[in-house]
C-alpha positions in Angstrom: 5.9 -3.5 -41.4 4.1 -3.5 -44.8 0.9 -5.6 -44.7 1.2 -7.2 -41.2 -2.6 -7.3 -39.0 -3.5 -6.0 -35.5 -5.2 -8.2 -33.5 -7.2 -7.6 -30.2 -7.9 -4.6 -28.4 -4.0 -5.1 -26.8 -2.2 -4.4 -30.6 -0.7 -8.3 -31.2 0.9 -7.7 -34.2 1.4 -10.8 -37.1 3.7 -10.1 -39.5 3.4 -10.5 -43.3 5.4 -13.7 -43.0 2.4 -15.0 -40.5 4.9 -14.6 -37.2 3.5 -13.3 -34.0 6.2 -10.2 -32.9 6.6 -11.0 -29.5 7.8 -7.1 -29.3 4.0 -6.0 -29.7 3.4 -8.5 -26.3 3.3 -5.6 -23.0 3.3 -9.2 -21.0 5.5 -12.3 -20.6 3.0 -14.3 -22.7 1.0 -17.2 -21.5 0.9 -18.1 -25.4 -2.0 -21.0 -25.1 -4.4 -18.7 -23.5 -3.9 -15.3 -25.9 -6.5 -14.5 -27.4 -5.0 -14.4 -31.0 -4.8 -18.4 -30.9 -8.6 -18.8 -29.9 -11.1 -20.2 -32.3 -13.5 -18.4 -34.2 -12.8 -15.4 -32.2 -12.5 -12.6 -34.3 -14.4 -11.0 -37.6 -13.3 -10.3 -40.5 -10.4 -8.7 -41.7 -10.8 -5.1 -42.0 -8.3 -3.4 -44.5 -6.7 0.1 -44.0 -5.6 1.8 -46.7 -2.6 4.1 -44.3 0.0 3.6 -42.2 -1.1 3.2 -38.4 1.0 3.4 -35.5 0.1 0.9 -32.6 0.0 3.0 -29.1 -1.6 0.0 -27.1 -0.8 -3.1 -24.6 -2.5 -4.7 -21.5 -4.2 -3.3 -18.9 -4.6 0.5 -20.7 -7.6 1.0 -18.3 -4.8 1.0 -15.3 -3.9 4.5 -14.9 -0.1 3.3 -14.2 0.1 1.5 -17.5 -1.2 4.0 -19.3 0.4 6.8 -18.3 4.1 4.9 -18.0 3.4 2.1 -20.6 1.4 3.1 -23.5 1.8 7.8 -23.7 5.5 7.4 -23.7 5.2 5.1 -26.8 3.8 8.5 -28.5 7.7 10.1 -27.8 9.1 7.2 -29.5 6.8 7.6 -32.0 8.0 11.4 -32.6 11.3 11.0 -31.7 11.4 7.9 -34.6 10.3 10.7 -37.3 8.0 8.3 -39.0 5.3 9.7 -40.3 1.7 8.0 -40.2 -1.6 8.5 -40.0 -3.7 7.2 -37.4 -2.9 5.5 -34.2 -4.1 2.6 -32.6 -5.3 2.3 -29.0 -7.4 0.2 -27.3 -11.0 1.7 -27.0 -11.2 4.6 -24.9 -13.4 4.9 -21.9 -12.0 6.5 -18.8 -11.8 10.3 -18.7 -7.7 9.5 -17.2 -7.4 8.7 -21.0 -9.2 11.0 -22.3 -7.6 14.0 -20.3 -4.5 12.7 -21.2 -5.1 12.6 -24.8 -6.1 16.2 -25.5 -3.5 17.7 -23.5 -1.1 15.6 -26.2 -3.0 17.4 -29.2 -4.0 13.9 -30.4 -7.6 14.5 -32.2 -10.1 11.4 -32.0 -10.9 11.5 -35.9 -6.8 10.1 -35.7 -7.8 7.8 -33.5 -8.5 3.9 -34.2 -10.3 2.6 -31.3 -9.9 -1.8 -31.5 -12.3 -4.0 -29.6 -11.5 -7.6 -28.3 -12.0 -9.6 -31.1 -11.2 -6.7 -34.0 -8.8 -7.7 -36.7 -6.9 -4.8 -39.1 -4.7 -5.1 -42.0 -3.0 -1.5 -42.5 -1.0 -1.0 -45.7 1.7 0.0 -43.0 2.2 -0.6 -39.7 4.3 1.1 -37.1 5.0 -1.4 -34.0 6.1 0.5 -30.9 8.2 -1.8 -28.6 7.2 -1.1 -24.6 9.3 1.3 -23.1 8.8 -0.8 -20.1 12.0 -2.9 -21.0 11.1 -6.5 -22.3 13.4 -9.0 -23.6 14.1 -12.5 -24.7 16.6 -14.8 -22.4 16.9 -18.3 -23.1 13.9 -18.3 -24.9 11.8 -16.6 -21.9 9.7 -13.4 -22.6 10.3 -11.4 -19.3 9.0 -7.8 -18.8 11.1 -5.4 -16.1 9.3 -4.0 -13.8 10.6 -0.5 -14.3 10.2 1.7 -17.0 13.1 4.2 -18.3 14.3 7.4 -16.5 13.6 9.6 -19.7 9.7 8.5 -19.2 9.6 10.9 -15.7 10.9 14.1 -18.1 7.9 13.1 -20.7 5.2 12.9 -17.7 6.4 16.1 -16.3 6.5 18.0 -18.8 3.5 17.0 -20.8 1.5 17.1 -17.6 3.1 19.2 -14.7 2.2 22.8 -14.3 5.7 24.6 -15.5 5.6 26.6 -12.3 5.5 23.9 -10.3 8.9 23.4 -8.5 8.7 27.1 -7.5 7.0 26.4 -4.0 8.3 23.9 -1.5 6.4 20.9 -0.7 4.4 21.2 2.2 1.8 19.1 2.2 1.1 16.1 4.1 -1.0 13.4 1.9 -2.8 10.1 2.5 -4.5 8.4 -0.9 -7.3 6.0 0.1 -8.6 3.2 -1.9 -11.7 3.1 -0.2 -13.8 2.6 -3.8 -11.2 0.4 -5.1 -12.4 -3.1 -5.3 -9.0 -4.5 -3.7 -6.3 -3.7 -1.8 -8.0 -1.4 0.7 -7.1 -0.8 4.1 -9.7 -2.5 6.4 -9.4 -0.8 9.4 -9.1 2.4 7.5 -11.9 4.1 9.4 -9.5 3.7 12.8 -6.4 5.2 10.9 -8.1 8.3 9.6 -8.5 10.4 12.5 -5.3 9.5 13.6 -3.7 10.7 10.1 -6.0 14.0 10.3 -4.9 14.8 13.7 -1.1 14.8 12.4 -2.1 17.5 9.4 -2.9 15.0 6.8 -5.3 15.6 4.2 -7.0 12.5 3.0 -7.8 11.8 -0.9 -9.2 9.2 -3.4 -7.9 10.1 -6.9 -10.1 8.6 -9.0 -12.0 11.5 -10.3 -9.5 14.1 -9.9 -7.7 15.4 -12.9 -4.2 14.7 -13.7 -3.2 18.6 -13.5 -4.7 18.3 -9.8 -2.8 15.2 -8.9 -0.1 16.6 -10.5 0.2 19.2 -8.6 -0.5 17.6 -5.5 1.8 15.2 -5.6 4.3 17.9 -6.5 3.1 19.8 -3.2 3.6 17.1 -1.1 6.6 16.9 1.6 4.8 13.2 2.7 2.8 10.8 1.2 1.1 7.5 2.5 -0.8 5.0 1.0 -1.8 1.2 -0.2 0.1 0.0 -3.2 -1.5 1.2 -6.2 -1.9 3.0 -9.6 -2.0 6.6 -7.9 1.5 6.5 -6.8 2.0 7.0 -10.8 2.1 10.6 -9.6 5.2 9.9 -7.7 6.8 10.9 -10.7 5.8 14.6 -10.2 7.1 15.0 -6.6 10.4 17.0 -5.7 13.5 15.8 -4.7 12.8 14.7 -1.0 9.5 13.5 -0.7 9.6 11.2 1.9 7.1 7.7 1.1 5.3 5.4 2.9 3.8 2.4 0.7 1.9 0.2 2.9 2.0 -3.4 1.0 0.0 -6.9 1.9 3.2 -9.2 2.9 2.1 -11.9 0.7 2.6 -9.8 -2.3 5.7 -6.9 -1.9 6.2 -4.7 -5.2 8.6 -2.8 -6.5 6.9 -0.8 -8.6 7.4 2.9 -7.2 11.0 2.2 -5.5 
């Protein structure tokens, strides 16, 4: 798109023509409460003088959307053979991103990193569609909640160990949320002891790095847990895990099946 503007720290794109492209949305829009439509909400226009391809969306702070929703944009990026050169993400603060990043080769001085209320004209911009199918149906914006089989490939390969594979899975796994600010067991404490007596190890991801949950996901014959980001890392199990997501029955997913 020649001389369209990125808005918010989510990558809204408005064309050249002053039309929102409802590709550049990661969500089925509430459109009255996006940001872009609010008031006096963002500075000036800050002109780019290259082409920039947009790698963000909502939520890039969840490990699952980042890893499923906004790295495998960076295949259909390569894979497009456009050239370019710098990419957009929203700004980058956890060390998931981080990690994540280098192992892809892509250097922070290639980097632009948006705030909320940031607005940028590039002379060229590249708009990445969501690999997590959305489409338009009788004028509804809906967003599937799966994302496409060649995005497991991209996550294994990028960040599974190439020997993994090579040794059965034999470990027995249950992933806490216990410093998660919802969605934790309550009577966790109770359930424990019980796991550990059955040869369970216990873990809470969050500061692990993705070659260790990597590989023990891929090491694992059984895995329990609460709905949540970390069963991401399904995606690096072998064929015959066996899964136990525990859900609260007001609000099933379908996320991981």
């Amino acid at each position: 798109l020649k001389k369209a503007k990125i808005l918010h720290k989510e990558g809204h794109i408005i064309t050249q023509d002053k039309q929102l492209l409802l590709d550049s949305l990661s969500w089925g829009p509430d459109l009255e409460n996006l940001p872009l439509f609010k008031k006096n909400f963002y500075q000036p226009i800050q002109k780019l003088p290259y082409t920039v391809a947009v790698i963000s969306g909502r939520s890039s702070r969840s490990y699952y959307h980042w890893m499923v929703d906004q790295l495998p944009r960076l295949k259909l990026l390569a894979d497009s053979g456009l050239s370019y050169d710098k990419l957009f993400f929203p700004k980058i603060t956890d060390s998931f991103q981080r990690e994540t990043l280098e192992i892809l080769g892509i250097k922070k001085e290639n980097i632009i990193e948006s705030s909320s209320n940031q607005v940028f004209a590039p002379e060229t911009t590249i708009a990445i569609s969501n690999p997590s199918t959305a489409y338009i149906n009788n004028d509804k914006y809906n967003r599937s909640n799966h994302f496409p089989r060649w995005v497991i490939p991209f996550l294994r390969e990028n960040f599974l160990n190439k020997k993994a594979d090579e040794k059965a899975p034999f470990r027995k796994v249950y992933i806490t949320r216990k410093n998660a600010t919802w969605r934790r067991i309550l009577n966790e404490m109770e359930i424990i002891p019980k796991l550990e007596e059955m040869g369970f190890e216990i873990h809470a991801l969050e500061k692990e790095s993705i070659a260790s949950q990597a590989k023990l996901f891929n090491e694992s014959k059984v895995i329990i847990g609460p709905h949540g980001a970390a069963f991401t890392n399904l995606v690096f199990c072998q064929k015959g895990c066996k899964v136990i997501e525990i859900f609260n029955p007001k609000h099933p997913e379908v996320l991981f099946h």
